[in-house]
N, C-alpha and C positions, 0 to 999 in steps of 0.2 A: 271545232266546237259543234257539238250536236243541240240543234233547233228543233227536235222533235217533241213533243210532250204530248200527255192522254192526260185527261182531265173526266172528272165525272160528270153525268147530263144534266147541270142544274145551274143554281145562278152562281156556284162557287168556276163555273167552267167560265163564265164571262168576266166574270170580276180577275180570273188566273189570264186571259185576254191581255187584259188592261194593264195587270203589273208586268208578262210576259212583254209587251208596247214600249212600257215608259221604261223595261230593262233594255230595251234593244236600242233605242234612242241613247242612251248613255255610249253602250258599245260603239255607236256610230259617231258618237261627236267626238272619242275616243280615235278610233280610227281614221274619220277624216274619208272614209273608204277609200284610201292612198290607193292601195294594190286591191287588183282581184282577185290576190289569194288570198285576202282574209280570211275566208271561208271556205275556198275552194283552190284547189290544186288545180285542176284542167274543165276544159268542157264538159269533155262525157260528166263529170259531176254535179256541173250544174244543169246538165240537163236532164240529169237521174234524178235530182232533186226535184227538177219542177215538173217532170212527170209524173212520178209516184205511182205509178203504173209496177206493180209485181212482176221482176221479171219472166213468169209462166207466160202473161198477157202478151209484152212483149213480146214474144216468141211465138207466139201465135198469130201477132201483125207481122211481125216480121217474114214469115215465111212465103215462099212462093206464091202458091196460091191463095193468098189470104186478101180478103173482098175487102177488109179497111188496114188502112197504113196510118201512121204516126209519125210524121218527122217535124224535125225543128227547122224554124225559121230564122225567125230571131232571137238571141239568146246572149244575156246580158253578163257577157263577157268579152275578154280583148278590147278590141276598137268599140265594140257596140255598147260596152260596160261605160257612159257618160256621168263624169261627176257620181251623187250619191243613188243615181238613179236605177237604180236591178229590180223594178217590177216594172216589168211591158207588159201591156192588156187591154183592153176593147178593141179588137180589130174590124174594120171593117174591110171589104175587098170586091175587087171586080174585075172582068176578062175583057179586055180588047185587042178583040186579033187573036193573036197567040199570046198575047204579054196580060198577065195578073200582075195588079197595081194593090197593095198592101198598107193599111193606115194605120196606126194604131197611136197609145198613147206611153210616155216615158217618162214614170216618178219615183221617186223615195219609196212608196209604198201603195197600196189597194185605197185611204181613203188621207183626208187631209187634217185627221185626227192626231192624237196625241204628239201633237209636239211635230208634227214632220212637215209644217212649214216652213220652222227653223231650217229643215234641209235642205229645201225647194234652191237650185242653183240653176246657171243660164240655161244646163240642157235640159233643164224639166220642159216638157212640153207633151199637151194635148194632139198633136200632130205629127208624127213622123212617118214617111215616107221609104214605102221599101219596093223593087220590082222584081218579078221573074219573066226572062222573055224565054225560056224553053220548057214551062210549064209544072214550075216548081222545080227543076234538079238543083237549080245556084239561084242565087240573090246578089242582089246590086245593096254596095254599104246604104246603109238609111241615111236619108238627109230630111232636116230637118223642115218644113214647110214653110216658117216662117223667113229663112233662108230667101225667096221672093216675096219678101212684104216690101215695098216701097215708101207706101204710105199706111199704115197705118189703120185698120179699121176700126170706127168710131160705135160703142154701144154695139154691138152684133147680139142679135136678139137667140143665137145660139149657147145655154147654157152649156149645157150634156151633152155628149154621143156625137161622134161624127158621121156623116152622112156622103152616102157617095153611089153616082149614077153616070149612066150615060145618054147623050143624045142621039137623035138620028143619024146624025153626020160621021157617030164616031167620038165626038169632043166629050171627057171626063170632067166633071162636078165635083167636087170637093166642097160640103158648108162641113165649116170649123170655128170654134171659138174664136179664131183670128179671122175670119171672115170668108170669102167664097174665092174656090178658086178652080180655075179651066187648064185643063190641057189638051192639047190638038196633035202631042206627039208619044199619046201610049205613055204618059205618067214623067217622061224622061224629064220636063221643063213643066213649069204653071206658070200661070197669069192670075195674079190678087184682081179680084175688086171690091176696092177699100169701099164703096159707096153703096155695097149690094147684099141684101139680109139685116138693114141696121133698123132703127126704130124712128128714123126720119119716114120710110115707109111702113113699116108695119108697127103694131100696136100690143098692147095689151105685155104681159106678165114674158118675161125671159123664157125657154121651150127647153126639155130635153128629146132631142130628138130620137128618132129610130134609127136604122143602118143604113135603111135601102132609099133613095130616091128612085120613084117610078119615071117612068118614059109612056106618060098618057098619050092618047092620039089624038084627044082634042085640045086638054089641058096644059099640055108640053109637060115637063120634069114639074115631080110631086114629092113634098117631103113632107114629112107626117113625124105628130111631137105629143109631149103632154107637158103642163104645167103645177103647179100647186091645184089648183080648182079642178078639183077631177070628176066634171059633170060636161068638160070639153076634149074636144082632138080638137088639135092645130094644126089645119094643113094650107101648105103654102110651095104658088105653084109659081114657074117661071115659063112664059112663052121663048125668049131669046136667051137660052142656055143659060141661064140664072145670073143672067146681068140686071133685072127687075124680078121681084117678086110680091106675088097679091097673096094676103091673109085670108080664110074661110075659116071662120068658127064654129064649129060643128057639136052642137049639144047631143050628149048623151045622158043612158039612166044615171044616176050617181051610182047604181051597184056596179054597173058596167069600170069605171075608174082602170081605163087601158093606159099602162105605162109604155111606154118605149115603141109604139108599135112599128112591126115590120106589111111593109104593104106589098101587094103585087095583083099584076093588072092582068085577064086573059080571059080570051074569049068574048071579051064583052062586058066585065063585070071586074071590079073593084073588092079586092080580099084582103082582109088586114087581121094578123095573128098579135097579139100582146100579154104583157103580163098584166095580171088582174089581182088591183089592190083595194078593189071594195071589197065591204064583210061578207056579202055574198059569198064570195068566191069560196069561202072555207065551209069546208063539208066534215062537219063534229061528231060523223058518226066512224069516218077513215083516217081523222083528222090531214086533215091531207087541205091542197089550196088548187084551184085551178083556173089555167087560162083561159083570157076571154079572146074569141072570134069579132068578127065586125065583115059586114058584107052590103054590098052593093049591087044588087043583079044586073040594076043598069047602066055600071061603069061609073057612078059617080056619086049624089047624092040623092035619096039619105042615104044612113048606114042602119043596117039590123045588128045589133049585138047578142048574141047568147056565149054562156058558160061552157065550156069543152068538155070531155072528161081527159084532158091531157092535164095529170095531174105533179104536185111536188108535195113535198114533207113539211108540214108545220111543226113550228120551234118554238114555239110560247111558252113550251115548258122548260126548255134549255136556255131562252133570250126571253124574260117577261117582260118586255117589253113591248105596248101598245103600237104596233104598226109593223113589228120584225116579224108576224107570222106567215104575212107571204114574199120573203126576202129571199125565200128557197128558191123562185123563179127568177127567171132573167131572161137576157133579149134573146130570140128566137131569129131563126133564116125561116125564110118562106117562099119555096119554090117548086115552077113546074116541072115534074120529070117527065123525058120527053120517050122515055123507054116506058115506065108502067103508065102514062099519061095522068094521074096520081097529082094531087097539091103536094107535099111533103114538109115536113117541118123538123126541125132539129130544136130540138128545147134540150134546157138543161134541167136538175134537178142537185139541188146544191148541199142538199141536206142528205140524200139517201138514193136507192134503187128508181128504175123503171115501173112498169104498171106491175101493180100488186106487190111489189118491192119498195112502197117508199119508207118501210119502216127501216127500211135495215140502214142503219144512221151512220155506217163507218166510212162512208163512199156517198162521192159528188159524181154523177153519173150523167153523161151526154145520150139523149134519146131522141129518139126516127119515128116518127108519125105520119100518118098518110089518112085521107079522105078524098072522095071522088068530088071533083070538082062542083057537078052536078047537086053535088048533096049539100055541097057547100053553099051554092047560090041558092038552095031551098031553103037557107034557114037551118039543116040541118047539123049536129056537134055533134055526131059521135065517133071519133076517129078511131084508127085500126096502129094497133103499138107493132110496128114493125121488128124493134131491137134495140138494146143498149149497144153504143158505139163504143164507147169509154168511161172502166169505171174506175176511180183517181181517188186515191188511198185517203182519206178525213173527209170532211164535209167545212162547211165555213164556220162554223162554230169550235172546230177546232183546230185554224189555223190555214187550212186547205183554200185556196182562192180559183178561181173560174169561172164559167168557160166562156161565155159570151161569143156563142156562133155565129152571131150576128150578118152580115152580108157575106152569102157564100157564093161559089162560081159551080154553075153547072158546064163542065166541058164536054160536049158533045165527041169533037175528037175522040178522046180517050173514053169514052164512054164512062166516065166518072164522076160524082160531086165532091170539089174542095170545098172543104169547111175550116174557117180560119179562128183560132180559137186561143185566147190565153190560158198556160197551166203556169202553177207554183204555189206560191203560200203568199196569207195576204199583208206579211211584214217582207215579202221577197227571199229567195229571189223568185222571179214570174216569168216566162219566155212566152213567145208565138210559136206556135205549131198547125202543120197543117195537119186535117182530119180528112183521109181521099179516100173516097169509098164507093162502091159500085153501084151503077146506074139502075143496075140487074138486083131490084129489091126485092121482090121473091126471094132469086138465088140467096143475096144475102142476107134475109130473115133465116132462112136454114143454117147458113153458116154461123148467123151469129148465134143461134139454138147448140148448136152443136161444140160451140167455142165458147 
């Protein structure tokens, strides 16, 4: 069965969505998703499907000396193919030691619309758990998180997004929908605590949070969220490895309106990158949408907010609908490179091309930004476009789902950054893939120029 289709840029493309939704619900209740060959013969296919990467591009990762690679993690076939569940996507991740800890989530589809709670069965879950202890070559089968839940956690003020950090000692933080959880042995085993992130201590409106929990050195471990009321960040911090946690409400402009933000601590100062859903944000003359910054010079609060020019493609005209024009963004990583000493950020762009590219609408496109740290604790946004990492055949308006870089690992060892990412389509199927790319960003602005 081919699931591909091209549609024209208007509202006949989202209403073609919608019946494209409620015909593949049919199919599904139909099949039962018994076998995973319904659709697919082997791996290599389902993972050609959820890359959508030309193979030129391919071949251009693939080769020897090629400064970003592309491989599959997780991929929603065989054993990992659970009940109706073939879209895997919001990854989050992190490095202890040698061993990368992999979280991600496992549904029916991209959102909990038309019809597909009907499908929702015991292995749908927000959380599942995957490991590499030799630095991504093999993975450990995924288990699923709730797997050590004993008791139950009560109201968990976690809506969205899974969140994950580490402590000084080493000990891994998991906040999830099901509640908080620790591990002391590199991801292998956790400890639930049903009684930690509920709303017997903290207050106000349910959070989606961002990817990263910081490791402050006053504050201890920091996670950073947003709510409905987008005139606040919600950051909430734990002293004893997130077995309590204290609320800070932190006002911002309302143009400001930082979704999901990604934080990171150095030097001394407090740096938080997000997608940015006030009207500000949209610039009617490129029509384009742009993230918002958030800074801290002295490590905590306030926060300064300004607009970036790290931009994405507005869709108002393809989705008239009131609030899908900055849907083209999504979570971002936010890290220091320890080679160009450089902030660096991975955004995506879901609708089109990198800078000066976001028109070109056929491609959801992973891009690499950098600004000098210095510029950043001034207040200063104007970052320097390093390169498109990955450009992935449609955009979300037609069909194409991703990427969600969200928590990545900088491995000093290999002199590399993993960036952990979901590719596929947003009725499935969707896999995890790593994005490993060279530390040496000069070098690879060139290569990526020349590729």
């Amino acid at each position: 069965m081919d699931l591909n289709f091209k549609v024209e840029p208007d509202m006949k493309k989202f209403v073609y969505i919608l019946i494209f939704s409620a015909a593949f619900n049919v199919i599904a209740e139909q099949s039962q998703f018994e076998s995973d060959s319904v659709f697919f013969q082997n791996r290599d296919e389902v993972i050609k499907r959820c890359v959508r990467i030309h193979r030129f591009f391919i071949g251009k990762y693939e080769s020897p000396d090629a400064l970003v690679k592309i491989e599959p993690v997780v991929i929603p076939w065989g054993d990992e193919l659970k009940g109706n569940n073939w879209h895997l996507g919001w990854p989050v991740a992190v490095l202890v030691n040698e061993t990368i800890i992999v979280v991600y989530h496992r549904n029916p589809q991209h959102t909990p619309r038309f019809g597909v709670k009907k499908y929702k069965d015991q292995f749908h879950s927000t959380a599942i758990v995957t490991r590499s202890t030799d630095y991504g070559k093999t993975w450990t089968s995924s288990v699923d998180i709730r797997s050590f839940v004993k008791t139950p956690t009560e109201d968990c003020m976690l809506a969205f997004g899974n969140s994950i950090g580490t402590a000084d000692d080493g000990t891994v933080v998991l906040v999830t929908a099901y509640g908080v959880f620790r591990s002391q042995d590199e991801g292998a085993s956790w400890r639930h605590l049903p009684d930690s992130y509920t709303s017997r201590t903290l207050s106000g409106n349910k959070c989606n949070n961002g990817p990263v929990i910081v490791n402050h050195p006053e504050k201890g471990l920091v996670s950073f969220s947003h709510n409905k009321n987008r005139e606040i960040i919600t950051i909430r911090t734990s002293r004893d490895t997130g077995e309590n946690w204290h609320q800070h409400i932190i006002k911002i402009p309302e143009w400001a309106a930082a979704i999901e933000p990604t934080g990171l601590y150095h030097d001394g100062s407090l740096f938080i990158l997000a997608r940015a859903h006030g009207k500000d944000s949209f610039q009617p003359e490129t029509k384009t949408w742009r993230y918002i910054q958030l800074v801290s010079p002295e490590g905590w609060l306030p926060l300064m907010p300004a607009y970036t020019n790290i931009t994405t493609t507005d869709i108002t005209d393809e989705i008239p609908i009131e609030g899908y024009g900055p849907w083209s963004q999504d979570t971002v990583s936010l890290d220091l490179n320890p080679v160009s000493h450089r902030i660096e950020a991975v955004c995506t762009n879901r609708c089109g091309g990198g800078e000066g590219k976001e028109q070109q609408r056929m491609q959801m496109t992973l891009n690499l930004w950098s600004i000098d740290p210095r510029e950043f604790k001034e207040g200063k946004s104007k970052w320097r476009f390093e390169g498109t990492l990955i450009k992935h055949a449609g955009t979300m308006t037609t069909g194409a789902d991703g990427m969600h870089p969200g928590a990545s690992v900088i491995d000093t060892k290999n002199n590399v950054q993993r960036i952990y990412v979901y590719l596929g389509e947003h009725l499935g199927p969707a896999g995890i893939f790593s994005v490993t790319r060279s530390l040496d960003t000069a070098a690879l602005r060139e290569w990526l120029k020349e590729n």
